[in-house]
VOGU-3710 file (C-alpha; in Angstrom, 3 decimals, decimal comma):
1> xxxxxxxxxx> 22,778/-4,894/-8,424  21,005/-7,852/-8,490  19,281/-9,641/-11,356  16,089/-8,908/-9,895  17,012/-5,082/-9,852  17,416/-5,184/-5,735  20,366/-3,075/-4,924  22,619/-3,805/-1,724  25,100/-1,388/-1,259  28,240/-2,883/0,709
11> xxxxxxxxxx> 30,334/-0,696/3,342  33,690/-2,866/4,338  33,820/-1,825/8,024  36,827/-4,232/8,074  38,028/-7,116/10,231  35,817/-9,268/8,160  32,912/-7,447/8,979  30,577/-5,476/6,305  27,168/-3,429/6,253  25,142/-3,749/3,796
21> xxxxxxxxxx> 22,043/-1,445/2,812  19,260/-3,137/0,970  17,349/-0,895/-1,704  14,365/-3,276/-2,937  13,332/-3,085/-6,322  9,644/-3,691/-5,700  7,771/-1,737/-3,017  5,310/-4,769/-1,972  4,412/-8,398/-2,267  6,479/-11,218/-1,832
31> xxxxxxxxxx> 9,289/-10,215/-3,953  9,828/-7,465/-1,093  9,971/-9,634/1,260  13,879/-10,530/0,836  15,945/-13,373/2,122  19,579/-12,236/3,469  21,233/-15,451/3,509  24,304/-16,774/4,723  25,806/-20,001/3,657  29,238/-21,328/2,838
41> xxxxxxxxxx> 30,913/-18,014/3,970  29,320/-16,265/1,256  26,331/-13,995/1,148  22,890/-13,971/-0,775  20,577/-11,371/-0,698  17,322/-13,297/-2,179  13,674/-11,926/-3,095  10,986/-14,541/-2,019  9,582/-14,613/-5,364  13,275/-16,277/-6,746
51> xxxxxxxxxx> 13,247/-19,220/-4,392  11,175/-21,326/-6,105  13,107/-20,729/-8,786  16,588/-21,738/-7,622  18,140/-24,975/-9,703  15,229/-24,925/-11,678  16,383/-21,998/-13,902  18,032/-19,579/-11,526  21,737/-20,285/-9,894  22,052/-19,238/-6,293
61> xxxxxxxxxx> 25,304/-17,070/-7,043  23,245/-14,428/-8,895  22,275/-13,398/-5,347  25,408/-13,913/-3,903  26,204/-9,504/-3,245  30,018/-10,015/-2,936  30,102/-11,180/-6,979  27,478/-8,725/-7,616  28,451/-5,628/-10,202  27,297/-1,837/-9,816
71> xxxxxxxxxx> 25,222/-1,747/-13,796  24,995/-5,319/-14,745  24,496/-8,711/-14,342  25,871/-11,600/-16,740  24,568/-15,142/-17,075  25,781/-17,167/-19,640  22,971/-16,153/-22,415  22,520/-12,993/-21,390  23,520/-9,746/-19,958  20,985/-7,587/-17,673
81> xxxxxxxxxx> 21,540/-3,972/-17,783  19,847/-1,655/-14,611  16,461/-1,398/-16,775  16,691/-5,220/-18,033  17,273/-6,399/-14,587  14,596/-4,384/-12,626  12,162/-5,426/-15,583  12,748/-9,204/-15,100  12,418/-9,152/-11,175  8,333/-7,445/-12,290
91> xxxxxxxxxx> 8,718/-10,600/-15,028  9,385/-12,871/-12,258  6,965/-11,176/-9,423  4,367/-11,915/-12,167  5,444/-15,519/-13,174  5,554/-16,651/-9,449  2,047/-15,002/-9,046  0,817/-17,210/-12,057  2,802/-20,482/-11,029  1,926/-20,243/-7,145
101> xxxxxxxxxx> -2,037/-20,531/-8,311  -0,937/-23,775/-10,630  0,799/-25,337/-7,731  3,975/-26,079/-9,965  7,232/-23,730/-10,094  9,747/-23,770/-13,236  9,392/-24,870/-16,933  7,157/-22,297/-17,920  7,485/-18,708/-18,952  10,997/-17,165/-18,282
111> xxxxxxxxxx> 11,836/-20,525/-17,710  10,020/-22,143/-20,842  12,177/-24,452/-23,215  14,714/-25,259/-20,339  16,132/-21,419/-20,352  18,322/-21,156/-17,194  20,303/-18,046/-15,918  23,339/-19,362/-14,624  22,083/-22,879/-13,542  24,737/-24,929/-12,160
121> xxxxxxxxxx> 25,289/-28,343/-13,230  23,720/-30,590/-10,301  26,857/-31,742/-7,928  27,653/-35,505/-7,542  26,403/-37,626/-4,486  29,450/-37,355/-2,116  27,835/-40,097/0,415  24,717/-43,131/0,541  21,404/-40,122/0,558  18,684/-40,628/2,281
131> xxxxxxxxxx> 15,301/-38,156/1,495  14,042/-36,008/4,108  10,663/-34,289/3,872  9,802/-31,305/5,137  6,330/-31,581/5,377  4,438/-28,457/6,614  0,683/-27,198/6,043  -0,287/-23,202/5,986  -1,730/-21,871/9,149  -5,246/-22,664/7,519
141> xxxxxxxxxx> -4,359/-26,171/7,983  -3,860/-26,616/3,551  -0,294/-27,753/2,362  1,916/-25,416/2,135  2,410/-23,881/-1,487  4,513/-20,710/-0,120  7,262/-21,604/2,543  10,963/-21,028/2,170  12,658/-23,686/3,158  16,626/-24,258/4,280
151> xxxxxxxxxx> 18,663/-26,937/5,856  21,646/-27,135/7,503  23,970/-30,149/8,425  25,287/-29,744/11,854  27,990/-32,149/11,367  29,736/-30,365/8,658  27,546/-26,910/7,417  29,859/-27,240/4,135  28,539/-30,808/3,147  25,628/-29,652/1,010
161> xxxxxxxxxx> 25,780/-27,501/-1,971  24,642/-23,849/-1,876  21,408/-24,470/-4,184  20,506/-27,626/-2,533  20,584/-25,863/1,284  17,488/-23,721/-0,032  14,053/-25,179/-1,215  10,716/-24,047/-1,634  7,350/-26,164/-0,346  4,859/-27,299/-2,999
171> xxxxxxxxxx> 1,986/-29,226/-1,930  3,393/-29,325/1,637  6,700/-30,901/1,053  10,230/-30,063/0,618  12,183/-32,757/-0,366  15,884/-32,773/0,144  18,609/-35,796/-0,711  21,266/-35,935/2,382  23,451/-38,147/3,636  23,133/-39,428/7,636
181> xxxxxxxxxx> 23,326/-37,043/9,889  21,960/-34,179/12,333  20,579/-31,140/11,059  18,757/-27,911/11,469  15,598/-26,600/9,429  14,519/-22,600/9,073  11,148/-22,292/7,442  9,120/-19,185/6,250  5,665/-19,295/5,416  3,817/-16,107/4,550
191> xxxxxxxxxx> 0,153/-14,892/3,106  -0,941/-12,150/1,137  -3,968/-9,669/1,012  -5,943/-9,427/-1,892  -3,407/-6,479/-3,178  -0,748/-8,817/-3,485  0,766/-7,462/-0,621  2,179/-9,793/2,263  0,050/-9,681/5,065  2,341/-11,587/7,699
201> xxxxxxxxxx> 4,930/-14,100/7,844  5,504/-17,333/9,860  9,069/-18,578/10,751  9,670/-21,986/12,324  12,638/-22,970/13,418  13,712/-26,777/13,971  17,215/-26,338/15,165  18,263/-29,861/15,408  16,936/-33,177/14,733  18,763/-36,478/13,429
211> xxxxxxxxxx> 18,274/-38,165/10,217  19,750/-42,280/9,856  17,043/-43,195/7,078  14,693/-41,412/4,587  12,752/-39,235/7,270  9,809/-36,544/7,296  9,954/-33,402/9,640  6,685/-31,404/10,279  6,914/-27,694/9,855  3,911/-26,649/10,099
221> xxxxxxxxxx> 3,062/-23,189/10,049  1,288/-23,194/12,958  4,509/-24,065/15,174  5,115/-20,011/14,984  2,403/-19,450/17,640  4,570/-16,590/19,241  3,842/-13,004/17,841  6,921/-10,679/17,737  5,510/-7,824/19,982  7,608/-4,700/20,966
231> xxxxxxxxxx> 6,214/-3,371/24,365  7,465/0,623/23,919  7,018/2,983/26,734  5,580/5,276/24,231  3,233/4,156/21,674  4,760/3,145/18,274  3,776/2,033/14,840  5,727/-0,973/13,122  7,357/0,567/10,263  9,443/-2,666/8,738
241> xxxxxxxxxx> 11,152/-5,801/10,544  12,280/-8,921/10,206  13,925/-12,210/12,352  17,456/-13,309/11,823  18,823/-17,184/12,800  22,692/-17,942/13,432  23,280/-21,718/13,359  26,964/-22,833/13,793  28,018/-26,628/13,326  30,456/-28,606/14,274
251> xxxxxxxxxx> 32,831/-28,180/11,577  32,674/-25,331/8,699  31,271/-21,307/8,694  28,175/-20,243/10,475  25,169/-20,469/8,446  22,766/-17,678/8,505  18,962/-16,821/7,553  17,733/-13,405/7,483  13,976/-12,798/6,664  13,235/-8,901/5,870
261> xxxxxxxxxx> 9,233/-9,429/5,768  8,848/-5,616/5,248  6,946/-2,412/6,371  4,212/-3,261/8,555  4,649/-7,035/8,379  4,098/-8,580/11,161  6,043/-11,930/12,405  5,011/-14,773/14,390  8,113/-16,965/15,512  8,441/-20,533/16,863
271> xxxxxxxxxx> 9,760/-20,978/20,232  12,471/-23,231/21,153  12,563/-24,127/25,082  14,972/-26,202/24,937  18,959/-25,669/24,086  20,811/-26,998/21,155  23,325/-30,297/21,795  25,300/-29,251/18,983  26,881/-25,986/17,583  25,704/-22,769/18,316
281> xxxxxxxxxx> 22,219/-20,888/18,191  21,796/-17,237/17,848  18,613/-15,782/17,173  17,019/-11,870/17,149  14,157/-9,974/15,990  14,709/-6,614/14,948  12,279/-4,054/14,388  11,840/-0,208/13,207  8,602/1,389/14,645  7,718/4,566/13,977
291> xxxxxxxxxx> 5,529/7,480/16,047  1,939/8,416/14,581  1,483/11,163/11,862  1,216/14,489/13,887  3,464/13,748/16,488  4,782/17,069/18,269  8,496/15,776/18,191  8,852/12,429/16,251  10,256/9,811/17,957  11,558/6,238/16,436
301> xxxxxxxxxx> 12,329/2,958/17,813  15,514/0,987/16,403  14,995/-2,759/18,570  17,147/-5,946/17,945  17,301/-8,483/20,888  19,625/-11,511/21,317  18,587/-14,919/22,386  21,400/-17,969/22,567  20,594/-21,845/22,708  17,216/-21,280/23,083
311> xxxxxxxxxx> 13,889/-19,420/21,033  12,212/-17,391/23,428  8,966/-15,931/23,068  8,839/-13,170/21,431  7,290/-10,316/23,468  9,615/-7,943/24,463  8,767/-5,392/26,970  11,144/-2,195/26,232  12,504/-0,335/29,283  14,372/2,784/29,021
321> xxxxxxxxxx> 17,219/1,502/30,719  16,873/-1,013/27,686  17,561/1,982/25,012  19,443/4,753/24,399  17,554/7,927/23,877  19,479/9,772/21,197  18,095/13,629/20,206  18,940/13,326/16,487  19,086/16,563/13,895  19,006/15,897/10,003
331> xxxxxxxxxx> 20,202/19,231/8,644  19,355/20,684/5,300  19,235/23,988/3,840  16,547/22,890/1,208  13,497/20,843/1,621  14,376/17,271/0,910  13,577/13,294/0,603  16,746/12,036/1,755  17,342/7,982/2,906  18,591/6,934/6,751
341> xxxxxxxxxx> 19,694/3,446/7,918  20,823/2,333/11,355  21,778/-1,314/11,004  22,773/-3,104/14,360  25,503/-6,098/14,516  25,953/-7,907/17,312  29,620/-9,401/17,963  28,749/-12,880/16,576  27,560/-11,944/13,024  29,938/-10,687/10,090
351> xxxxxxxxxx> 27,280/-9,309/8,089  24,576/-6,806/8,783  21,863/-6,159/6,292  19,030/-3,720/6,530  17,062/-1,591/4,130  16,952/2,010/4,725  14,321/4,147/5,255  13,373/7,597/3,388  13,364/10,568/5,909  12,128/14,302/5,218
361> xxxxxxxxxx> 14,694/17,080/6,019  15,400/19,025/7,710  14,386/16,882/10,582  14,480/16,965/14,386  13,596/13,646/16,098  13,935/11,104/19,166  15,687/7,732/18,483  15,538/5,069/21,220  18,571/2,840/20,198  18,710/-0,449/21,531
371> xxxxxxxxxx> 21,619/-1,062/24,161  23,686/-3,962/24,680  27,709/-4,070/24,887  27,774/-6,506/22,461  25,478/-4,841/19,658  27,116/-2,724/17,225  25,080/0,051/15,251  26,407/1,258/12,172  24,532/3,359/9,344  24,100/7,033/7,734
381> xxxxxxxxxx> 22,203/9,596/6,463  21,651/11,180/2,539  20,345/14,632/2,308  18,873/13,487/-1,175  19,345/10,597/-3,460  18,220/9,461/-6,882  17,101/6,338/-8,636  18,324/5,319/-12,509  17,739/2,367/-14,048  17,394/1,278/-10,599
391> xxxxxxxxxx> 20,136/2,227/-8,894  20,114/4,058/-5,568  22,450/6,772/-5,061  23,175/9,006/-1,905  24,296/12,507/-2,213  25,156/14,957/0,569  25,577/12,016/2,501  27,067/11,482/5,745  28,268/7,778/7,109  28,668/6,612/10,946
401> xxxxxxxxxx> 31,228/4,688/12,297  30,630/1,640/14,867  28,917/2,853/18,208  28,077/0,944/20,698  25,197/2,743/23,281  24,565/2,309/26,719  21,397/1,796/28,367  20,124/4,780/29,960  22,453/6,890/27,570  21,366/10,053/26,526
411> xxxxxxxxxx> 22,812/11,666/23,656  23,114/14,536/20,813  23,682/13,670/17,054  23,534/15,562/13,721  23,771/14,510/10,230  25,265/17,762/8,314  25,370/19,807/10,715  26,771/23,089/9,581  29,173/24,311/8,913  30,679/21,240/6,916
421> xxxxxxxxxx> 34,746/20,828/6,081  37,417/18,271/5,163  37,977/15,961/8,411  38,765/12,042/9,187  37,316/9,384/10,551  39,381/9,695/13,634  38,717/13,566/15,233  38,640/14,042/18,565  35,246/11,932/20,040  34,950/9,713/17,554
431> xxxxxxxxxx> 33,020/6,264/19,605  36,436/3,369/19,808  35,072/0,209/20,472  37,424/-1,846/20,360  35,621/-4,623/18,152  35,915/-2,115/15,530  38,514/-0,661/13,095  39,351/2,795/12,744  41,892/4,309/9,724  42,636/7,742/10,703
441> xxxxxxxxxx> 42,964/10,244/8,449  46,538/10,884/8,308  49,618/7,963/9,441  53,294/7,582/8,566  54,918/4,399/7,630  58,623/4,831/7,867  58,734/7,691/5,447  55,768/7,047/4,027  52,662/9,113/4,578  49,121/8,210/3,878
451> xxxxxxxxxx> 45,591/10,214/3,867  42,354/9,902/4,021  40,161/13,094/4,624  36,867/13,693/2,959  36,033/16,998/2,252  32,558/18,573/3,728  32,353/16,115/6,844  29,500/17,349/9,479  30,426/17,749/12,984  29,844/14,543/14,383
461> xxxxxxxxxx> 32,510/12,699/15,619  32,943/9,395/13,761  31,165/10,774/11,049  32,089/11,298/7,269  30,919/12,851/3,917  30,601/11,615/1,033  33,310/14,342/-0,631  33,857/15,167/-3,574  30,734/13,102/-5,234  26,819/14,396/-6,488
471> xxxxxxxxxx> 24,902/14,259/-9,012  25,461/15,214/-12,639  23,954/18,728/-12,306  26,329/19,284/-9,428  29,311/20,686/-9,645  32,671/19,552/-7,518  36,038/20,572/-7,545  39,163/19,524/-4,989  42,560/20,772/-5,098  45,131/19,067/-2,476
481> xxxxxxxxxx> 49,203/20,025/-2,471  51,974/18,413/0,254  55,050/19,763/1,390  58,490/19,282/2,849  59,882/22,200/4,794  57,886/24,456/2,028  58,706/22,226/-1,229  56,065/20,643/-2,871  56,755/17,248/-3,076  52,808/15,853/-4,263
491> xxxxxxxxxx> 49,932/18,382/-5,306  46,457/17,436/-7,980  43,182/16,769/-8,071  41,218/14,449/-5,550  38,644/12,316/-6,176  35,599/12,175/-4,533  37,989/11,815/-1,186  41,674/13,381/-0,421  43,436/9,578/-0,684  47,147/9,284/-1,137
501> xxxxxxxxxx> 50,162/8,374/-0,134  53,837/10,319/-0,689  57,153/9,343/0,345  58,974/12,404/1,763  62,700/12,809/3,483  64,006/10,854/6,241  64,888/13,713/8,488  62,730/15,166/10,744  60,894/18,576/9,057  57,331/20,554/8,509
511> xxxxxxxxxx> 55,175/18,966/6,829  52,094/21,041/4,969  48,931/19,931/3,825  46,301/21,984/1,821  42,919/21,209/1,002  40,637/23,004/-1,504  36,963/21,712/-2,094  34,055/23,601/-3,972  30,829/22,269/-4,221  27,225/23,619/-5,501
521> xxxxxxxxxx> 24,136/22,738/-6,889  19,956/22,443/-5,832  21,021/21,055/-2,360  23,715/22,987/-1,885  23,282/26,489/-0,618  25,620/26,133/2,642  29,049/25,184/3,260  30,148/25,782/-0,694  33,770/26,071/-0,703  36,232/25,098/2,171
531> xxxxxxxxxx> 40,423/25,780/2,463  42,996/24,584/4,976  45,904/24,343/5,587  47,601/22,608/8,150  51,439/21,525/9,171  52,886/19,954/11,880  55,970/18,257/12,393  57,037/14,842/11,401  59,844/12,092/11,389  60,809/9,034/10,205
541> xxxxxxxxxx> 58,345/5,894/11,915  59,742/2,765/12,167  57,635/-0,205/13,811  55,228/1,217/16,044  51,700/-0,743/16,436  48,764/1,422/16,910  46,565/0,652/19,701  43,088/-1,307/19,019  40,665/0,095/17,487  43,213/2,065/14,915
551> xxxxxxxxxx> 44,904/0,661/11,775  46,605/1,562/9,339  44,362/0,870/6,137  41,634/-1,845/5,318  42,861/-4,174/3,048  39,771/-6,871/2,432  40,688/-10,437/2,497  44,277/-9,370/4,378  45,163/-8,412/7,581  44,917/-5,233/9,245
561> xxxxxxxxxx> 47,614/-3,215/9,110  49,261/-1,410/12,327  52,678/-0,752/12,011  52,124/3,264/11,069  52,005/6,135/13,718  49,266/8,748/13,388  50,332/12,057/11,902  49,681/14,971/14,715  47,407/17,309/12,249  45,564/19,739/14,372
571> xxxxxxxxxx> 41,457/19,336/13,537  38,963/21,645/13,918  35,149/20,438/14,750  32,211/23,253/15,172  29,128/23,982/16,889  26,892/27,569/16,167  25,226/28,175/18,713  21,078/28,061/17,873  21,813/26,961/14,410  18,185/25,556/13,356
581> xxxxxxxxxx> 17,659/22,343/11,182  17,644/24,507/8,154  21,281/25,529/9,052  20,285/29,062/10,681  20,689/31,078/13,491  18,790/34,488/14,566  20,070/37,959/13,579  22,502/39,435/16,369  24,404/38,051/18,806  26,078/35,099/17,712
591> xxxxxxxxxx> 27,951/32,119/18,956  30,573/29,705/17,914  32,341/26,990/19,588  35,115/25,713/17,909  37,539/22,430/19,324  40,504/21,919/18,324  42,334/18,801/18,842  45,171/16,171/17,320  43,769/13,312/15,346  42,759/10,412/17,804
601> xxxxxxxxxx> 46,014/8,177/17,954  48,641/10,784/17,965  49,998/12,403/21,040  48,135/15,066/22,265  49,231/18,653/22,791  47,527/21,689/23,945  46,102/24,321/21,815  48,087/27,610/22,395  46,144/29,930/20,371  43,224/30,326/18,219
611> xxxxxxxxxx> 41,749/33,097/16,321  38,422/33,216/14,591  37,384/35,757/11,673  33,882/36,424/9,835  32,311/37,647/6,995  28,662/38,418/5,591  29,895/40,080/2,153  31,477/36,353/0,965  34,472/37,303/2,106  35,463/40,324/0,854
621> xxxxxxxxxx> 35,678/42,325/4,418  36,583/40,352/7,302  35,583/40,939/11,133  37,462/39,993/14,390  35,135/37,965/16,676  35,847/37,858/20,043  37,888/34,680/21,730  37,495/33,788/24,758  39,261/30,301/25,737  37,527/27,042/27,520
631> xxxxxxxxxx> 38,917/23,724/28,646  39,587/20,768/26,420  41,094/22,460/23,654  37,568/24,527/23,181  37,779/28,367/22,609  34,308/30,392/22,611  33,641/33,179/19,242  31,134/35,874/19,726  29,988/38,218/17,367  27,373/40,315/16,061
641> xxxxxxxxxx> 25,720/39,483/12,494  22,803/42,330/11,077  21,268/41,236/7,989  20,288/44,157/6,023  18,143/42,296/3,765  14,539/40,201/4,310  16,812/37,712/3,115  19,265/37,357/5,577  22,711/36,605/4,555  25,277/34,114/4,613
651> xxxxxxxxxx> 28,173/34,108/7,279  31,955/32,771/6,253  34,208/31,383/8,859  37,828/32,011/8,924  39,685/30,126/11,784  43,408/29,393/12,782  44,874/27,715/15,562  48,262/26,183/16,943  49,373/23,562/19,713  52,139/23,456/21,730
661> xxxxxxxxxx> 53,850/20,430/19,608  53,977/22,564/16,838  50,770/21,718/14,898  48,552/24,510/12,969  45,579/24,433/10,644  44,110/27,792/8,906  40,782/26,830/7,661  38,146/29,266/5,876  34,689/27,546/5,400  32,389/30,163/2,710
671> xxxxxxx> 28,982/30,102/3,570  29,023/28,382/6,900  25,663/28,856/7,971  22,866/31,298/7,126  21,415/34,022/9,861  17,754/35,213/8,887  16,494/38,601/9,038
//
């Protein structure tokens, strides 16, 4: 949390790379437009209405999200709770309102008396300064009273301080001290409608120019003559997006400028024809559009295109060979407002940070996803979430691992699809590529063994739940016990994820494993309680490196770790046949394809037998379905299910299966899916 009450949730994806989801505290106006900023290897997110403010009574590290803390924020006169914090980003939305029409920023108000929240003291010349001036008029031709401002030396990016790289225009300058040198210059210039709201932004980019005296560079508004325009083959509303600038000097970490301008802002962007001397230039627009209320099937757009060196212009004709085309289900038993982000990283960033978006469920829709082999997407899905004091939280959650699409690529996804259970990160399918990192769920270290399941995990590979976790009027319970050739050697209570490690014996033996999760509440009507068991057999590892993308654990700040082997547990992932959104399926016949398969990373073996059990009385009576193998480890369940009720009933899944290695799981999943009447 933020002092402003913005809330960025942070998801280590590890190798130095992180997603971040942005939850803004205000729902319009400038101080939703936000500012993701890197600078100095550290990184800001920044509401538009605080730069003005920064070194005149608010210190750039109160944005910066990796010293950020979940319920508070301290400053050295004060501490913000969630309520205190969202109230004085309104304070500040208000005071920037009132200063912006005085021309003057600072001394006044919140900032009245010389009050500062965690002001730095200003740092010491380190070299002769010369003054540049930005100078820059609206694009109504008046000086500039709005812009965002920041500068970067291309000689060494660390050279000036973190609260003297950012500045804010008043009366058309921006007026920065700096030694000799060559630089670049990002500015943003926005305007508002009479609501307060901001009616479009302006970003012009300078991305090198010298400086050998006191200097003035124009950035005029005006430079951004080139509209971002998505050309979609199917017509599409702009729901939010924003522009995002890479600069890398000579010496010293990247420097980066994000500018979120929000739903239904639109952007016009400078062009830069021709390529930077110095460094490196990376630049994208990214954008969310949306079909039009009443669409038959929905359909989204998820767009993000690279440009190096150069600033193209920014129209951007969309092919289907340019997307992928990915048929999407958001399952939920209950009506719900739940929250979905898909946040794209290409290769040469270490930080990706988007907002999500609320999404009704259950929902069946059609997301083109841009393509490129060098664009990561990352993201997630919550079937509901709640706000307290400002605070965002997901429940019922699923998250994605890295996936990198193909153009052309057609493909199926679901978020909670039915019927959910304990599974890894790792099952069989899960997307490897190989700039990512994968932990699977189970690994041996010598005689050490490690997990890392999370109980009531969809069917998606690369997917994962959000376990044990909900809100307080939901109830959760785990139970987890290991053993040794039959002897317990570790058994308690999980927290919101199975997550331990247990030395066992040296010699080879059976290993057992068995999971107990319960969950229930409002949005919980399906997929209540799951149990398995599985064993397989293990021995003592001793210096094997797992192949990229797997490792061993995430560590931040170290290494990643691959000297582990993957544990050969047998996994289980499920698809019922005609299962609707809503999680059900017509009365009669019914079908089930279950696939069993090894953990990705251990050596495979094939799947001997299987057997597969149901029940509509909550399992009390149990019925033999009929099993009928396929190829790949896949085995076919048919059945008959008569509801004798208008109300249908409930179906629980008992399966059990065994490979050739010596590898079994027993898993019974109550409530798997619902069949109507």
């Amino acid at each position: 949390m933020l002092i402003t009450g913005d809330v960025v949730t942070v998801h280590d994806l590890g190798g130095g790379r992180e997603s971040d989801d942005v939850v803004p505290a205000a729902a319009k106006g400038p101080a939703r437009s936000l500012v993701h900023l890197g600078l100095g290897g550290r990184n800001y997110e920044i509401p538009a209405t605080a730069v003005p403010y920064l070194g005149k009574g608010l210190d750039l590290g109160l944005f910066d999200v990796d010293k950020a803390t979940t319920d508070h924020v301290t400053t050295p006169t004060r501490t913000f709770d969630r309520a205190a914090a969202r109230n004085f980003g309104a304070q500040l939305a208000k005071q920037y309102t009132e200063d912006r029409a005085r021309g003057t920023f600072g001394g006044r108000g919140l900032f009245a008396n010389g009050v500062t929240y965690g002001a730095p003291a200003k740092a010491q010349p380190r070299s002769v300064l010369n003054t540049l001036t930005l100078a820059a008029n609206e694009a109504d031709g008046t000086p500039s009273d709005t812009g965002i401002s920041l500068l970067t030396n291309l000689d060494d990016s660390t050279l000036l301080d973190e609260n003297e790289a950012v500045n804010f225009f008043y009366d058309g300058t921006a007026k920065y001290s700096v030694p000799a040198g060559n630089y670049s210059a990002v500015s943003v210039f926005f305007t508002t409608a009479a609501d307060g709201s901001v009616s479009g932004v302006r970003e012009v980019v300078n991305p090198e120019f010298t400086v050998k005296a006191d200097a003035t560079v124009r950035m005029d508004a005006a430079k951004a003559t080139s509209k971002v325009t998505w050309v979609t083959p199917r017509p599409a509303l702009l729901d939010d997006n924003g522009f995002f600038v890479r600069r890398a000097a000579k010496t010293g970490p990247a420097v980066t400028f994000d500018y979120d301008a929000g739903p239904g802002v639109p952007m016009w962007i400078s062009p830069v024809a021709k390529a930077v001397r110095i460094g490196e230039l990376q630049t994208y627009p990214y954008a969310h559009l949306v079909s039009a209320p009443g669409t038959g099937t929905p359909y989204e757009y998820w767009l993000q295109k690279a440009s190096g060196g150069t600033i193209p212009k920014q129209r951007y004709p969309v092919t289907d060979a340019d997307v992928a085309t990915v048929d999407a289900s958001y399952y939920s038993e209950v009506s719900s407002l739940g929250r979905h982000q898909r946040s794209g990283m290409f290769t040469f960033e270490t930080v990706s940070s988007r907002p999500s978006v609320p999404i009704a469920l259950p929902r069946h829709q059609i997301e083109y996803v841009q393509a490129a082999p060098d664009l990561m997407w990352f993201g997630g899905t919550a079937k509901y979430y709640r706000t307290e004091g400002g605070l965002e939280a997901w429940y019922g959650a699923q998250r994605a691992t890295t996936e990198v699409y193909t153009g052309g690529q057609r493909k199926t996804e679901g978020y909670n699809e039915f019927p959910l259970h304990p599974a890894g990160a790792t099952v069989a399918g899960t997307p490897v590529p190989q700039s990512s990192m994968l932990v699977p769920g189970a690994v041996r270290d010598g005689d050490d063994v490690s997990f890392d399941l999370v109980p009531f995990t969809d069917n998606e590979p690369g997917h994962t739940g959000t376990g044990l976790y909900g809100e307080p009027g939901d109830t959760f319970s785990g139970y987890y016990r290991f053993t040794q050739d039959g002897a317990v050697v570790a058994e308690g209570a999980p927290g919101e994820q199975v997550q331990f490690t247990q030395t066992v014996g040296a010699t080879p033996s059976t290993l057992g494993l068995t999971v107990d999760a319960t969950h229930s509440g409002p949005f919980f009507a399906l997929s209540t309680a799951t149990h398995t068991e599985w064993s397989w057999r293990s021995q003592h590892v001793d210096g094997p490196v797992l192949p990229a993308p797997f490792i061993c654990r995430v560590s931040k700040g170290e290494a990643p770790d691959t000297a582990c082997g993957v544990e050969p547990l047998l996994m289980p992932t499920y698809a019922v046949g005609g299962l609707g959104v809503d999680g059900s399926t017509p009365h009669g016949a019914q079908a089930l394809d279950i696939t069993f398969a090894r953990m990705q990373g251990a050596a495979s073996s094939a799947v001997s037998t299987a057997i597969v059990q149901f029940s509509t009385d909550g399992g009390t009576t149990w019925q033999d379905a009929t099993v009928t193998p396929g190829p790949g480890g896949t085995f076919h369940a048919a059945y008959s299910v008569a509801p004798e009720g208008p109300d249908g009933t409930d179906v629980a899944l008992r399966v059990s299966a065994a490979d050739a290695g010596g590898s079994t799981v027993a898993e019974t999943l109550t409530a798997a899916y619902h069949v109507n009447f």
